[in-house]
C-alpha positions as semicolon CSV with decimal commas, in nm:
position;residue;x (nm);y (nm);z (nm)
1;X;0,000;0,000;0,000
2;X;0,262;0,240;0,074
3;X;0,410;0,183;-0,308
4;X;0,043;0,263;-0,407
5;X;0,097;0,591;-0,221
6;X;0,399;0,661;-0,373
7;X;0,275;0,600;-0,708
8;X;-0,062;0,737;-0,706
9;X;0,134;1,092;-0,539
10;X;0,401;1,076;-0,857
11;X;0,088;1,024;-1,102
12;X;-0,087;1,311;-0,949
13;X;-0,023;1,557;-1,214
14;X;-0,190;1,355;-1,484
15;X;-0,571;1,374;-1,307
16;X;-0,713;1,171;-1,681
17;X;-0,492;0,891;-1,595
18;X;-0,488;0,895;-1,227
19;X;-0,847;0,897;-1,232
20;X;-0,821;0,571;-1,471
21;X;-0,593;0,408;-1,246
22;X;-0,849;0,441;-0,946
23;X;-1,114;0,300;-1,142
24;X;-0,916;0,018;-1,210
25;X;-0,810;-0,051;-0,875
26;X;-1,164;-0,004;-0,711
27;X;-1,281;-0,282;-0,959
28;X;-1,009;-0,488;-0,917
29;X;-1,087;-0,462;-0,534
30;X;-1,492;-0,539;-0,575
31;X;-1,433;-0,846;-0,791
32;X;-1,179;-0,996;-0,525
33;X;-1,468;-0,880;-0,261
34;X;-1,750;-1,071;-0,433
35;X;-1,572;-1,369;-0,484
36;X;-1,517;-1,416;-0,114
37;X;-1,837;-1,359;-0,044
38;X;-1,955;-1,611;-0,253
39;X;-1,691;-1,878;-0,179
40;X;-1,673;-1,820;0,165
41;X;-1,995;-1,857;0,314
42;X;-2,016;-2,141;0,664
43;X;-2,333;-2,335;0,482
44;X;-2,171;-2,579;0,173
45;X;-2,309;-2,567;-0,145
46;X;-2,598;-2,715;-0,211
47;X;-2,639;-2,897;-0,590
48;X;-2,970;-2,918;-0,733
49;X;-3,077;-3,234;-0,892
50;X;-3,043;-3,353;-1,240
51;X;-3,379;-3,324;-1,410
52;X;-3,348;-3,703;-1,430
53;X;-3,267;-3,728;-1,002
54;X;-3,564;-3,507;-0,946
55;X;-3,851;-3,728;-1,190
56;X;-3,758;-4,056;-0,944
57;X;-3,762;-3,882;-0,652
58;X;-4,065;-3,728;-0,728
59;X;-4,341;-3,940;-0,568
60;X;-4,597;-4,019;-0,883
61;X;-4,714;-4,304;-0,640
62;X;-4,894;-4,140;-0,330
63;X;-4,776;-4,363;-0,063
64;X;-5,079;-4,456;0,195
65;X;-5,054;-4,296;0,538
66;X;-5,158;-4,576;0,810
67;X;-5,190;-4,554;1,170
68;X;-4,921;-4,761;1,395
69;X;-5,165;-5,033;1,487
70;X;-5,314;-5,142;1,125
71;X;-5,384;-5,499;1,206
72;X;-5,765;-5,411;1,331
73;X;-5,770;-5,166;1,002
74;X;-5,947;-5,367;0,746
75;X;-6,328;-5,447;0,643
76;X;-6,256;-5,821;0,732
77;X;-6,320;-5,745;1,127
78;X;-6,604;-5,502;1,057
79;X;-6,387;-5,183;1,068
80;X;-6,390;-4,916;0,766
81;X;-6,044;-4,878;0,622
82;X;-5,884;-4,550;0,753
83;X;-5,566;-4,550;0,563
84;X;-5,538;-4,188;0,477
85;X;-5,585;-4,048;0,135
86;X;-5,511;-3,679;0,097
87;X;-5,768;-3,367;-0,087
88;X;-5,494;-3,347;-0,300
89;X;-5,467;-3,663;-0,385
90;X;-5,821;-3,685;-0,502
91;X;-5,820;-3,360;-0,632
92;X;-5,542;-3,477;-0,895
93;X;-5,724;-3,786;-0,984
94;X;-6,005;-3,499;-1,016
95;X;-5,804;-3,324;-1,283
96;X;-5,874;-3,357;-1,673
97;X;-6,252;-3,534;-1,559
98;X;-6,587;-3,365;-1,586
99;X;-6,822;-3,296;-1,299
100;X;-7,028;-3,588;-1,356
101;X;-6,756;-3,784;-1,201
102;X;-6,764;-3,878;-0,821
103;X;-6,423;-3,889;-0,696
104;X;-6,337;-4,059;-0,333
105;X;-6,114;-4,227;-0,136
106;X;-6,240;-4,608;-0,002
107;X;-5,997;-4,829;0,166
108;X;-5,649;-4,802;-0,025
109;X;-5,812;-4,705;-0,341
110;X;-5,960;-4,361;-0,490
111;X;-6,291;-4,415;-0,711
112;X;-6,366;-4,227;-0,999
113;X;-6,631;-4,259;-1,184
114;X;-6,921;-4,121;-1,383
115;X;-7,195;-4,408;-1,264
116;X;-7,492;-4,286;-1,067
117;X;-7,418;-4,331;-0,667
118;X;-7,615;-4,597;-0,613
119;X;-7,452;-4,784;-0,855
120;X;-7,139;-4,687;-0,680
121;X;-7,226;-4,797;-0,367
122;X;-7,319;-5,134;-0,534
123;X;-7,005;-5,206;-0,671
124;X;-6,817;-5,069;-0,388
125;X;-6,982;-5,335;-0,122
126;X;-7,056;-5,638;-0,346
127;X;-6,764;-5,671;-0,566
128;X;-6,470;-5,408;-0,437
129;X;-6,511;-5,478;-0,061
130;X;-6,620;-5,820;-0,126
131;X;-6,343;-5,940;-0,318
132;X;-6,078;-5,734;-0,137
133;X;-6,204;-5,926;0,218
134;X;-6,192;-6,277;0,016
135;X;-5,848;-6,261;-0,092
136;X;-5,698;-6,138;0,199
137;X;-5,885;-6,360;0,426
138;X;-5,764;-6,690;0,148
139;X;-5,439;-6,571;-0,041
140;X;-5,266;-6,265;0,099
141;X;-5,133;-6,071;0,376
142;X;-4,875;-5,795;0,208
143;X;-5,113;-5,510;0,239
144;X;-5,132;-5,190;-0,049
145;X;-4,858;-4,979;-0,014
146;X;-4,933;-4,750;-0,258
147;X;-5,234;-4,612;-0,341
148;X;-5,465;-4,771;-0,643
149;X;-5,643;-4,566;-0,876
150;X;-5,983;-4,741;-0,998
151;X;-6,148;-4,550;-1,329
152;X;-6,489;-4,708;-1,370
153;X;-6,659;-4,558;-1,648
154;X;-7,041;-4,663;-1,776
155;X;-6,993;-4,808;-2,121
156;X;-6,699;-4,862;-2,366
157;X;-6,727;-4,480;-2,533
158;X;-6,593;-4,349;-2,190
159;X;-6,351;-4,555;-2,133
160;X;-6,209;-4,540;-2,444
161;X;-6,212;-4,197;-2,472
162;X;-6,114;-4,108;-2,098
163;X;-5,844;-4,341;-2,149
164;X;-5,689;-4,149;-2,436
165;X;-5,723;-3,830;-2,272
166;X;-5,606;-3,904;-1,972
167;X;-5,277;-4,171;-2,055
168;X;-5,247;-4,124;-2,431
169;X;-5,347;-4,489;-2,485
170;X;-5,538;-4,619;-2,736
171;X;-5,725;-4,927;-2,584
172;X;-5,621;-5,276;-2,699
173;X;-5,916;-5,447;-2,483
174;X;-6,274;-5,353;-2,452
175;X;-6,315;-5,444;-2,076
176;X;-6,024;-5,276;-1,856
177;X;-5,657;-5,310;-1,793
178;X;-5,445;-5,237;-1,505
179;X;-5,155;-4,972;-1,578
180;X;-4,884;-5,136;-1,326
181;X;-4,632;-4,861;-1,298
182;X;-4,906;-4,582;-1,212
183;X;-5,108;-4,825;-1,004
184;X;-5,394;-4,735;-1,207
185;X;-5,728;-4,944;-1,329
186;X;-5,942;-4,851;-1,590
187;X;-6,242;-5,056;-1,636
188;X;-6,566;-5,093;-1,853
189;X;-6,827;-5,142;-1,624
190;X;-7,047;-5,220;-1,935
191;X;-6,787;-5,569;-1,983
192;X;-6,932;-5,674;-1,602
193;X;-6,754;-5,715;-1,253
194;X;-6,588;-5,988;-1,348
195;X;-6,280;-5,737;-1,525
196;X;-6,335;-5,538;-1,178
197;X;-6,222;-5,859;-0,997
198;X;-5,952;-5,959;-1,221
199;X;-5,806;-5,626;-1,232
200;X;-5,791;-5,576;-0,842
201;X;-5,626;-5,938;-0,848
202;X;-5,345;-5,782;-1,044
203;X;-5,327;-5,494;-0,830
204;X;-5,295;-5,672;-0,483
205;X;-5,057;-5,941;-0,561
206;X;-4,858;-5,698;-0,683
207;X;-4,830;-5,587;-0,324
208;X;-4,835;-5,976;-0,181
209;X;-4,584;-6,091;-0,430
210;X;-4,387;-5,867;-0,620
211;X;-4,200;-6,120;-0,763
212;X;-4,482;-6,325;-0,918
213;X;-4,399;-6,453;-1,256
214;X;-4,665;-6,394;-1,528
215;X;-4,821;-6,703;-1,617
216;X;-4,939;-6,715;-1,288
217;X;-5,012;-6,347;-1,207
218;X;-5,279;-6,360;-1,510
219;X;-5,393;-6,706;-1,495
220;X;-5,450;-6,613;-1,090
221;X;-5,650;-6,313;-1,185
222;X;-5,837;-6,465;-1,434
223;X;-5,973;-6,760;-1,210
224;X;-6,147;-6,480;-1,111
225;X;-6,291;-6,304;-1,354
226;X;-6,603;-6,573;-1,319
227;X;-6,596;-6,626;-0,922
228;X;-6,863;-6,662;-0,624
229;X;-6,785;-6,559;-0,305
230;X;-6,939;-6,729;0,014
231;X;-6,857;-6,763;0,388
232;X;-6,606;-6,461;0,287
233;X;-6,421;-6,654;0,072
234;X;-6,375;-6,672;-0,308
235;X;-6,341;-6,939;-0,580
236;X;-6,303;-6,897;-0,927
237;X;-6,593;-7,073;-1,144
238;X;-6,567;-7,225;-1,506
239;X;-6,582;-6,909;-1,769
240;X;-6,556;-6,840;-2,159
241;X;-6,206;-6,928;-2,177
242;X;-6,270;-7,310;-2,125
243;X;-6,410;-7,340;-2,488
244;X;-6,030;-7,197;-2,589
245;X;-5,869;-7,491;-2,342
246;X;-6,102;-7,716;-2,515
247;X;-5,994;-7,633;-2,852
248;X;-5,643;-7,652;-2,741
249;X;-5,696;-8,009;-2,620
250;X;-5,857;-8,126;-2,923
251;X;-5,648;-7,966;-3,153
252;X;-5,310;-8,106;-2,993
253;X;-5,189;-7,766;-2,939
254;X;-5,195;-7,771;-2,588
255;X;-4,885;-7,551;-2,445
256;X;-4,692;-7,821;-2,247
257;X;-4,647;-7,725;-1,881
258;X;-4,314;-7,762;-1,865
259;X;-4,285;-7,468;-2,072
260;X;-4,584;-7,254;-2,012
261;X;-4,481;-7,184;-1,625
262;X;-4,110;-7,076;-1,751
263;X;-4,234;-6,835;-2,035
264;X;-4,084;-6,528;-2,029
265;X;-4,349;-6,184;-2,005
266;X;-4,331;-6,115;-2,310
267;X;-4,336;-6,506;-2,455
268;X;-4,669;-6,505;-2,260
269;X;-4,828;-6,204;-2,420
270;X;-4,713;-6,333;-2,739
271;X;-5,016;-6,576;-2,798
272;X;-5,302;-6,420;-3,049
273;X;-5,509;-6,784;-2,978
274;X;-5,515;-6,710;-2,619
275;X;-5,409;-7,054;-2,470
276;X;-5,134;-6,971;-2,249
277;X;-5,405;-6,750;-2,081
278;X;-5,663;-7,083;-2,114
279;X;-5,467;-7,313;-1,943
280;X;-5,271;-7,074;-1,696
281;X;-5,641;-7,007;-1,571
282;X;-5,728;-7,335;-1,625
283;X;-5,427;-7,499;-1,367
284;X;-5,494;-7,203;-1,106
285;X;-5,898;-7,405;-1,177
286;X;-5,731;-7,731;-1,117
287;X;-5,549;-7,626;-0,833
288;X;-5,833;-7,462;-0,665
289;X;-6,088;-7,776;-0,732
290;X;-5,821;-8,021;-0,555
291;X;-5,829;-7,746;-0,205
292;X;-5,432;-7,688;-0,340
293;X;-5,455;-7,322;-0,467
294;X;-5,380;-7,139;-0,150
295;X;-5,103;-7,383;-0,021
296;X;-4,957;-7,376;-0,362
297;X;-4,930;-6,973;-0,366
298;X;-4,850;-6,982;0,014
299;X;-4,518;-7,203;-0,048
300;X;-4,457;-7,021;-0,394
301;X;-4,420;-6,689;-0,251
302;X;-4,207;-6,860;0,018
303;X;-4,016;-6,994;-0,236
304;X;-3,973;-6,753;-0,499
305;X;-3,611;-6,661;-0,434
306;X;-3,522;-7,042;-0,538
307;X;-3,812;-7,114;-0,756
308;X;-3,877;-6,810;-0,915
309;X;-4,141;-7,055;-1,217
310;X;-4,290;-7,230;-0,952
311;X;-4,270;-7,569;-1,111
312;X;-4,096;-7,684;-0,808
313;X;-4,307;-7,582;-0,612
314;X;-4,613;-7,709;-0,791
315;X;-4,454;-8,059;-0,798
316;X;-4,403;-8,073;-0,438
317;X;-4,809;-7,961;-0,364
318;X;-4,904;-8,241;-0,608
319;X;-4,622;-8,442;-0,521
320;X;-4,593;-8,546;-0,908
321;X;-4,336;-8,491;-1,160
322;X;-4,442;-8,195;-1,452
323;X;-4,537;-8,473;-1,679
324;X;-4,741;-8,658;-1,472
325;X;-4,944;-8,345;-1,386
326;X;-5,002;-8,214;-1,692
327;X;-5,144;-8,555;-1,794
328;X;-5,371;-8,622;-1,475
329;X;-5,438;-8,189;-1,531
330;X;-5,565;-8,284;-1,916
331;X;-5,778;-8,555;-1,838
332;X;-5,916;-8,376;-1,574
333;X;-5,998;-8,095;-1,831
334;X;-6,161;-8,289;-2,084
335;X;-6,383;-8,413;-1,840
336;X;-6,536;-8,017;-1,763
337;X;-6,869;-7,929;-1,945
338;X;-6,822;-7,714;-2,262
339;X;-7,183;-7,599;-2,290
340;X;-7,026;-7,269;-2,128
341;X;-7,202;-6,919;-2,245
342;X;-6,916;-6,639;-2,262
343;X;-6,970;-6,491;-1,936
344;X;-6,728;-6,317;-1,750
345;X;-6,560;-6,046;-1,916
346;X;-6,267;-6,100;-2,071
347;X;-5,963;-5,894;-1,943
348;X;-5,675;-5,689;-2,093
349;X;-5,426;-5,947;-2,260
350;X;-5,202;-5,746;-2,126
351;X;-5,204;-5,652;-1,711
């Protein structure tokens, strides 16, 4: 500083310059100031997501609030569910519908629909709070973590056009579907309760049993697309697809076991004659009819880690080699009535 003196006092006489020199010094100065400001503040730096960080850890699935004690929290002991759903949870579901549509939480799901109330409260009791009672009281105990969307719209127009709006899908079924990754169902109620059914089946073992392969995730949830619930618990009854197992049977183009339990997702789904459907349903039928079914998905959930097909595990319930129960599982099959009208409503082929 003292040079400075000396050099500012010798450059006195030139005031243009001088006054340049100041400038220069009192800007030099300010940028050195602001700098330590900025990099020397007690609190670090904080770095904002990548656009990419911030879409996962953004929560698309509301996550359901429950109380501490939950295991008195279910319609099965005569309680209402009280799993909390937010007014701004329902108000999003709200979004993009018109005001015809009731929108409401119930249990771990939100409703929307455009049905008159009564008809609300009918499906809501006898096939929604039904079912839901039946399979956790026979097949499940891994309770919703997430919340489920359920769109039930009157007749096929509405759903097809609600589901374009709303996902930017053009339907590939006429009945409903479940959307896994948004936990969302959008059903026909026109197609009949039996796609309701089928469709919650997809949703809740997806909460019992994450890991559940896909020949028997569908041919589970479409045991049920036909059913009859008494005492509180459910069994799947003989439906339209027999007639398809039939003509698989007769026509020697029966999928072998062996093969249909360790078909891939997408080797499933890749079946325009619908057999592998048929006769997943079809052995979930068997199953059920010998008092095996819930043992069988009991010990295959148990199992999964080590017998992620379940053929193992299906041979050890029946205590029969693959070969032996596909052949006892065919004969058993040809022996069903095929005077069967086509009731039930079919589900997405896919979810």
């Amino acid at each position: 500083m003292f040079m400075m003196g000396r050099m500012f006092q010798q450059l006195k006489p030139c005031a243009p310059l001088w006054c340049l020199l100041m400038m220069l010094v009192v800007s030099v100065a300010g940028c050195v100031s602001s700098k330590t400001k900025a990099g020397g503040r007690a609190e670090p730096e904080v770095a904002l997501p990548s656009k990419a960080a911030a879409s996962k850890s953004g929560r698309a699935k509301p996550e359901l609030r429950r109380p501490t004690e939950e295991s008195n929290i279910d319609w099965l002991s005569g309680h209402s569910f009280n799993w909390k759903i937010l007014d701004s949870e329902v108000k999003a579901v709200r979004a993009g519908l018109d005001r015809r549509f009731i929108v409401e939480g119930f249990g771990p799901f939100i409703l929307a629909t455009n049905l008159p109330r009564q008809r609300l409260e009918e499906i809501k009791q006898q096939t929604i709070q039904a079912s839901y009672n039946a399979f956790y009281k026979d097949y499940f105990r891994g309770r919703p973590r997430f919340i489920v969307t359920i769109y039930l719209f009157k007749n096929l127009s509405d759903y097809t056009y609600y589901g374009r709006k709303l996902f930017n899908e053009t339907r590939t079924t006429p009945y409903g579907y479940f959307r896994s990754a948004e936990r969302v169902m959008l059903i026909n109620v026109e197609s009949g309760m039996g796609t309701v059914v089928h469709e919650m089946a997809h949703a809740l073992i997806n909460a019992d049993f994450p890991d559940v392969p896909t020949w028997f995730n569908e041919g589970f949830a479409s045991l049920f697309e036909q059913n009859r619930i008494s005492g509180g618990t459910i069994s799947g009854q003989s439906n339209w697809r027999y007639p398809i197992f039939k003509r698989a049977i007769d026509t020697n183009a029966v999928v072998r076991l062996r093969h249909l339990i360790k078909t891939t997702t997408d080797e499933f789904y890749d079946d325009e004659d619908g057999y592998n459907y048929a006769e997943a349903r079809y052995l979930c039928y068997y199953l059920q009819e010998k008092g095996l079914l819930q043992s069988f998905y009991s010990k295959f959930r148990e199992n999964s880690s080590h017998d992620p097909s379940g053929l193992k595990t299906l041979e050890e319930v029946l205590q029969k080699d693959i070969d032996s129960i596909e052949k006892e599982w065919l004969q058993w099959a040809r022996a069903l009535p095929d005077n069967l009208r086509r009731v039930g409503a079919a589900s997405a082929f896919r979810n």
